[in-house]
N, C-alpha and C positions, 0 to 999 in steps of 0.2 A: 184576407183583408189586410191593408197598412195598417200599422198603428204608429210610428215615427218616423221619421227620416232626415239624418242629421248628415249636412252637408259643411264641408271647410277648405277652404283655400281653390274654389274650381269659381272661373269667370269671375264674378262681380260679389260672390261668397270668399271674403278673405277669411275671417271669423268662422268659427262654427254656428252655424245655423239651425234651426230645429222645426223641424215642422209636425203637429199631433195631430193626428184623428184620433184620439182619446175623450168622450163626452166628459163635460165639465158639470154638467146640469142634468137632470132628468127631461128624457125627449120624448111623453109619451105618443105623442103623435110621427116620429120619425123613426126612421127602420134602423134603428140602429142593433147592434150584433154586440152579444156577451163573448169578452174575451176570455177562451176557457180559463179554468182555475184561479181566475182572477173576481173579483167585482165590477171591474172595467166593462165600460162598452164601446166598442167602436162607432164612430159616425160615417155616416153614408155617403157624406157628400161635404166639401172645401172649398172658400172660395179663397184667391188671394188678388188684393187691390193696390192702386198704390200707383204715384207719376209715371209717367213715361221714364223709360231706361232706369229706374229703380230696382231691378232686379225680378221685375214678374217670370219673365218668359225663361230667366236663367235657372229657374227651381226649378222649373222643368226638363228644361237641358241636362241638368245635375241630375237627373234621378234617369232620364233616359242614358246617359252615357254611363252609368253605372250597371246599369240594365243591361246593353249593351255589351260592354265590358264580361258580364256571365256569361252571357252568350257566345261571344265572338272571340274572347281575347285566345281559346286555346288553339281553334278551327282556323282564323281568320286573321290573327294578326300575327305578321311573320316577324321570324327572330331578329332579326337585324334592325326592324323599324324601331323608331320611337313610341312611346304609349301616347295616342292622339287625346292627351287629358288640354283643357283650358284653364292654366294656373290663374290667379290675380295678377294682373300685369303693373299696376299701379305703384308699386313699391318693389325694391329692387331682392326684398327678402322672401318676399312668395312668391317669385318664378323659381327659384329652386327647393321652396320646397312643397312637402309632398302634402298631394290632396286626398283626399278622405271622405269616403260613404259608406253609411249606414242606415240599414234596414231596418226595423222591428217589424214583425208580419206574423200573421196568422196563416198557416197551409195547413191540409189535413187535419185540424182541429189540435194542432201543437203550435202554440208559440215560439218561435226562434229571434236571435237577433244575428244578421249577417255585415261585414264590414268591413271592407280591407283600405289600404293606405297607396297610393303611388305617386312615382317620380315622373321624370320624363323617361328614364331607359326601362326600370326596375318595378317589381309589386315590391312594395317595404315592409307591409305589413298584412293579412288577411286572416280572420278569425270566424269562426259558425257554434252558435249557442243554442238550447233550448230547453225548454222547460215543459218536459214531458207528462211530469207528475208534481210541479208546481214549484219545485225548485231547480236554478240553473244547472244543465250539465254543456259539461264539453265534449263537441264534436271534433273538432280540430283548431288550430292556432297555428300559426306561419307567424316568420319573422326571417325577411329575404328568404335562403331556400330550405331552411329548416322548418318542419312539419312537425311537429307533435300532435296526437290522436289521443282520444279521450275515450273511455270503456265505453260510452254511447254509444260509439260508431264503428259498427261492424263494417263486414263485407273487405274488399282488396283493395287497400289503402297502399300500401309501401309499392306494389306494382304503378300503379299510379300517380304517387310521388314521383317515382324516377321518370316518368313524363312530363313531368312540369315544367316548363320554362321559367327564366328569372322575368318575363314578359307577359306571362299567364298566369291566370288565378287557377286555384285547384279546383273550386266549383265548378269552373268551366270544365275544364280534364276529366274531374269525375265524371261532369253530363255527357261527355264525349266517350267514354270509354266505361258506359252502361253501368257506372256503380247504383243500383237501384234507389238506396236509398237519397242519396246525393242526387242521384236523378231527377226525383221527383220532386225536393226543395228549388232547384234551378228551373224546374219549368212554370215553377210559380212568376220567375222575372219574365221569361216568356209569353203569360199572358196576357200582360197589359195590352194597353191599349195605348197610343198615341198620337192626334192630330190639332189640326188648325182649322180654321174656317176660308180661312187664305186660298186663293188658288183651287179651291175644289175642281177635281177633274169629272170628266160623265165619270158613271159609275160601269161596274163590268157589263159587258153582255149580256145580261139577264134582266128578266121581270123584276123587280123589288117585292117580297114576298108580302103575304096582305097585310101583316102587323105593321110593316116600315106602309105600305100603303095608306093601313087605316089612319098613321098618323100623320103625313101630307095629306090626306082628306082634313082631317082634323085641324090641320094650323090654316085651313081656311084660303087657301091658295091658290082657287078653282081647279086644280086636278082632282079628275075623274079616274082614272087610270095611268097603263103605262102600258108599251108596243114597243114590239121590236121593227124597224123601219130601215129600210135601204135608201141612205140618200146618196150622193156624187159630192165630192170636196167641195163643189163650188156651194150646195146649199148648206156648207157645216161652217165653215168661214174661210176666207183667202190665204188668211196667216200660214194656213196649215202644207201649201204647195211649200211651200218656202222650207217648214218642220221636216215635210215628208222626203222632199225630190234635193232639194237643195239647190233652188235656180232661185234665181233672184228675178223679181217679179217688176215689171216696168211699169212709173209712173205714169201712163195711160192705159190701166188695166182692163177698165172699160171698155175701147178701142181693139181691142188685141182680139180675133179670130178666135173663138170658142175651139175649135180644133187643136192650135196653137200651145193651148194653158195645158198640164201635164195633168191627168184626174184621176179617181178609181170612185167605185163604189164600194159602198160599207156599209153592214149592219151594224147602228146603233141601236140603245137603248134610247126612247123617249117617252116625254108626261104628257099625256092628252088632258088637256083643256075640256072644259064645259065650252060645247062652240052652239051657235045658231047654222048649224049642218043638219043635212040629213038624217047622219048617226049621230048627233048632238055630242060629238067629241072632234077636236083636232089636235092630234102629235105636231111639236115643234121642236127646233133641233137645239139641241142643250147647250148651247152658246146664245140662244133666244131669253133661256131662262134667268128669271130675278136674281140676285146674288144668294138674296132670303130665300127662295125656294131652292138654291142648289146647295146653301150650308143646311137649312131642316132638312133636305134628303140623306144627303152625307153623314148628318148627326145623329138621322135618326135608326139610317141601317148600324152604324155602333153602339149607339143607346139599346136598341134591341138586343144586339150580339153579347153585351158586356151585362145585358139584367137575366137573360138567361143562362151565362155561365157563371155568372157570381164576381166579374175580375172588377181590375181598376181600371179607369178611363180618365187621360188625361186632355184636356183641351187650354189650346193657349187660347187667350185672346175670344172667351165666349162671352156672345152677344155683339159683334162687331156687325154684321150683318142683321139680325135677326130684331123685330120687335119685343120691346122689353117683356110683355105677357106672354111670349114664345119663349122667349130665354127660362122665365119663371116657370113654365109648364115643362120645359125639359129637367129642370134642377127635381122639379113636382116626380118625376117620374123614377129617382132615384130616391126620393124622400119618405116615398109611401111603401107602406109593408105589401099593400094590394098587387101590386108593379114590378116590388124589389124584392121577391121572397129569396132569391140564393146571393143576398150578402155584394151586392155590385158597389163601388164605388167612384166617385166621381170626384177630382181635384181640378180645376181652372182654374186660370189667371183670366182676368176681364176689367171691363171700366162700369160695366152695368150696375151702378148704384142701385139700382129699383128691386135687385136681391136685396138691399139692407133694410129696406121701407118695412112701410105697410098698407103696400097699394096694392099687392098683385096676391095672386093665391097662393104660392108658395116661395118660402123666402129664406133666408141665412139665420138662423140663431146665432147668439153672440159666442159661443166658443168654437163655428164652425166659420170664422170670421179673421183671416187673416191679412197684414199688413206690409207693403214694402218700400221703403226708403234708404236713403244713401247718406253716410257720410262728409264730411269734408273730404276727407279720402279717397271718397269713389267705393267706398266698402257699404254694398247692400245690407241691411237690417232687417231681419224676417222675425213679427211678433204680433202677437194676440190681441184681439179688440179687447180681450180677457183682461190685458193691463188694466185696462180704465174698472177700475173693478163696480162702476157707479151705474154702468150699463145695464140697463133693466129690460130682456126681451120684448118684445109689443107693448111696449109704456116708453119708452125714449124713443126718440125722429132718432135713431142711427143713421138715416143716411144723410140727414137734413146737416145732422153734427160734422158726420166723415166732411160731407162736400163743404162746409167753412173752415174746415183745417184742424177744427176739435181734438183728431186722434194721430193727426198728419198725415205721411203718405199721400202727400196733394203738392200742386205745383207751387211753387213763391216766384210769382212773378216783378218783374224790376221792371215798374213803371218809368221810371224813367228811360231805358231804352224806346219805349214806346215816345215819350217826348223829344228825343235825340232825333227819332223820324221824323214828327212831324215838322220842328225846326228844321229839320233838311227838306223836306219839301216844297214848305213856306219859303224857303230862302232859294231855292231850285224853281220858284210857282209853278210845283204842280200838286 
């Protein structure tokens, strides 16, 4: 499980920023998870809100490129390149300098905090903590290419070191070169999860198994099923000659000799419909389907994957497509102990106010409730509905408040721009 993650000087995060899944209140209705040796519990699930270009989708960038970064920087990113980090560009002091993430996490039932520091050439800085038996030990500490190692951490360290790059993290080198225990903290970043609702492509070759099934039956969508179907390029849609062959397709497509058009056949995956047929179902090819029925499929084959392995899952921009008692039943499904028993969690960025209410069946409590806004600067603001300490869960309209500007993280629009228009139009008559 996450329990922090504290971000500084990467995109629209010049400042350090903080983000908790730490409960603030007693959640007995929600799944939340005891942080061992602590009193702390974790929460299940995060929401973050807040104008457009505020900084939503960049906490998430931030913690996937850090992620990332474990992963890839020892394997994948070669010595000569630059570290592909995104400083604050707005001010002439934080593009040189260095950005900064940090983990606190729960793996294997030991809390750790992981973190390291970087430039554009160099790591500056990278450190690994944890608290085994409820006080800090050290695992290791970096500063540029010096390593110090803490009695924690066994196994073949100094072999190791000497693989490091001034461009790689040692987390990454250790996952790479089987240090066991170091191994298994790094695949923790590996587990996550990361999407959009944006752009959903079909999904693989395969049936959707009946749990992601049962739950397209359930958002009420009229699918009945799902079939594997051979169609020809022309019934999946035209665009795709174009993706596939690379001819350019003439404006009397219509006209053009079926022979002519370059095609193949393909098994897809597709949803059968409740139809007035025969077999009372008809498959349609997945460029037919609603935008709502191909983000609940997409969401719900990872909602599944990520409640039965226990990981995080992050989604930008949820509910863009989806009706808002969809959105609220997917948030449902990470909220409940029945649904969430191995510890899954859920972090989004969204505009779906009707989380904050108290219309829908499952919903945001106020410390699971976070906010983003911008500076005169350009320097994003990441913070707690928790400020307003006045916030009373299901007795205040929270969202009635968010959407008049009560907590901010809301647009300020400048009416007079809008009167500029209309004076130009008046005076252009149209």
């Amino acid at each position: 499980m996450l329990l922090r993650f504290r971000v500084t000087n990467f995109a629209s995060f010049r400042d350090e920023q903080e983000l908790s899944l730490i409960a603030l209140d007693d959640h007995p209705d929600l799944a939340t998870m005891p942080v061992p040796l602590t009193r702390d519990r974790a929460l299940p699930a995060a929401g973050i809100f807040g104008k457009n270009a505020s900084g939503k989708s960049n906490l998430v960038k931030a913690m996937d490129f850090a992620r990332r970064a474990v992963i890839d920087s020892h394997q994948r990113w070669l010595p000569e390149d630059p570290i592909p980090r995104w400083p604050f560009r707005l001010d002439l002091e934080s593009r040189t300098a260095p950005s900064e993430f940090v983990f606190e996490f729960v793996h294997d039932q030991i809390r750790y905090e992981y973190g390291f520091a970087v430039d554009d050439q160099v790591i500056r800085e990278e450190w690994l903590y944890s608290w085994p038996k409820g006080r800090r030990s050290l695992l290791y500490e970096r500063s540029g290419m010096d390593i110090g190692f803490g009695a924690g951490l066994a196994g073949q360290k100094a072999a190791i070191a000497d693989l490091v790059r001034e461009n790689s993290l040692f987390l990454s080198a250790a996952a790479a070169n089987n240090h066991s225990h170091l191994r298994s903290v790094a695949s923790w970043f590996g587990h996550w999860r990361r999407t959009s609702t944006t752009g959903v492509q079909p999904p693989p070759g395969e049936v959707p198994d009946e749990q992601t099934m049962s739950l397209l039956r359930f958002a009420d969508t009229g699918v009945i099923g799902a079939s594997m179907v051979e169609r020809m390029d022309d019934e999946i849609q035209p665009g795709i000659w174009r993706r596939r062959y690379g001819v350019r397709l003439p404006s009397n497509i219509g006209s053009v000799p079926p022979e002519e058009i370059p095609q193949r056949a393909q098994t897809m995956m597709e949803l059968v419909h409740q139809a007035e047929t025969d077999s009372g179902g008809e498959s349609l090819p997945w460029n037919w389907e609603s935008a709502g029925t191909r983000a609940w499929l997409h969401l719900s084959r990872l909602a599944i994957s990520c409640l039965r392995r226990g990981v995080v899952l992050t989604i930008d921009d949820l509910g863009g497509d989806l009706h808002p008692l969809l959105t609220a039943q997917l948030l449902g499904l990470f909220q409940d102990r029945d649904s969430n028993p191995s510890g899954a969690q859920l972090i989004f960025t969204g505009h779906d106010t009707n989380l904050l209410g108290r219309h829908v069946e499952h919903r945001l409590h106020r410390d699971q409730v976070w906010l983003t806004d911008k500076a005169s600067g350009g320097a994003t603001r990441l913070y707690p509905l928790t400020e307003y300490g006045r916030v009373r869960d299901g007795v205040d309209d929270v969202e009635g408040r968010y959407l008049q500007g009560r907590y901010g993280a809301v647009p300020f629009f400048d009416r007079s721009l809008l009167a500029d228009l209309t004076r130009e139009h008046q005076a252009n008559g149209t």
